[in-house]
C-alpha positions as CSV (number, residue, x, y, z in Angstrom):
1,X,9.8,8.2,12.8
2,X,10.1,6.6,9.3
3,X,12.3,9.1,6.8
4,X,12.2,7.3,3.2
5,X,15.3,7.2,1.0
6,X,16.1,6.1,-2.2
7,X,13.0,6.7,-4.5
8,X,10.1,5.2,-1.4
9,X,7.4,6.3,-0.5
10,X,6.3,5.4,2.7
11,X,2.4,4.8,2.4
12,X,-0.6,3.6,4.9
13,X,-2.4,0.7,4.0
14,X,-5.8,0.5,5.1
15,X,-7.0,-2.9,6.2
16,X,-9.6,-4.9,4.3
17,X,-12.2,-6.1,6.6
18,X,-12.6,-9.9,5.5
19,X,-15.9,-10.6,3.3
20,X,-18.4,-12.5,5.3
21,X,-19.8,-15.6,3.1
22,X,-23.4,-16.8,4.3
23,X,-23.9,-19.0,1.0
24,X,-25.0,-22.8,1.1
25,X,-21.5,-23.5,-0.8
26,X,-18.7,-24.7,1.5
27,X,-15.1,-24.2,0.7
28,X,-12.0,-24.5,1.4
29,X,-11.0,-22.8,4.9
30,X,-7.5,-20.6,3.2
31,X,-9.9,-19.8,0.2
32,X,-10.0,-15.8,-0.4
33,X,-11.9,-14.4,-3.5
34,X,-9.2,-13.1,-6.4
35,X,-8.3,-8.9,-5.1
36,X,-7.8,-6.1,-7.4
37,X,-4.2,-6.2,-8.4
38,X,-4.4,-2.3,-7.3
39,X,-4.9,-0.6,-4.2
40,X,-5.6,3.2,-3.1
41,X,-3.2,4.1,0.2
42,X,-2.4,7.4,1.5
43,X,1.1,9.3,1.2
44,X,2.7,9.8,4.7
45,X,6.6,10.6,3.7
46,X,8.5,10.3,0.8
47,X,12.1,10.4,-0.2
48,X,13.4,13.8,-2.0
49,X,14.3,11.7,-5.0
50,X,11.0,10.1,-6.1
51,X,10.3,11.1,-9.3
52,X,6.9,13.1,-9.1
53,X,7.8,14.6,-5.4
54,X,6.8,18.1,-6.4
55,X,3.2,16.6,-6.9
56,X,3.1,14.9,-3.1
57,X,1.4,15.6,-0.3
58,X,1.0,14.4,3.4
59,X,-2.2,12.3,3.1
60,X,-2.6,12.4,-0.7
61,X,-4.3,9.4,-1.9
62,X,-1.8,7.4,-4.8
63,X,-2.7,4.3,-6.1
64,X,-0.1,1.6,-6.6
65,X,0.3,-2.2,-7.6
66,X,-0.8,-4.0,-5.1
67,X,2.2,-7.0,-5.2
68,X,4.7,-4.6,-4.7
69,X,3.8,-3.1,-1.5
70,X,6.7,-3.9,1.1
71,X,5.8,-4.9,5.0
72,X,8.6,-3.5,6.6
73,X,8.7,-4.9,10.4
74,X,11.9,-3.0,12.9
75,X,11.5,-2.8,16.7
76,X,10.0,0.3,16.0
77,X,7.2,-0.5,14.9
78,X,5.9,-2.0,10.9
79,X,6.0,0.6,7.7
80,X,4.7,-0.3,4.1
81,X,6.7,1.5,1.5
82,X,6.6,1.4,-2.6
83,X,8.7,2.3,-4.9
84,X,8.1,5.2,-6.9
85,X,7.8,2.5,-10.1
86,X,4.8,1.2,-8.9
87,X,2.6,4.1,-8.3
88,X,0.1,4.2,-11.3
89,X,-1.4,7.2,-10.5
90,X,-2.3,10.2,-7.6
91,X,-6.2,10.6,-7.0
């Protein structure tokens, strides 16, 4: 189990299933199209200190900036965590 501290939230990222391209165009093999620099995830823990706690929930949807979601990898398995900063909003 994952407890948050200081002001995280620790958040599930769903995957994005990669865009299948069937035009006559060939590019580049790394090319990806531009992503939204946001991104809807849902709440699974938070620390007691966020800012907004009172208006959390398990499962609550937030969304967040997208480049400041953290990949946290530990023998126990991987976590993605934000910052309370860099949620722009709950849904």
């Amino acid at each position: 189990m994952f407890k948050p501290v200081n002001r995280y939230i620790h958040i599930n990222v769903a995957n994005e299933k990669p865009t299948e391209r069937s035009s006559g165009i060939v590019l580049p093999d790394d090319y990806a199209p531009a992503k939204n620099s946001h991104l809807t995830t849902t709440v699974v823990a938070w620390s007691p200190d966020v800012r907004f706690a009172e208006q959390l929930t398990e499962n609550c949807e937030i969304i967040v900036d997208r480049s400041m979601v953290e990949e946290i990898t530990t023998p126990k398995g991987k976590f993605n965590v934000i910052l309370d900063n860099y949620v722009i909003g709950i849904v």
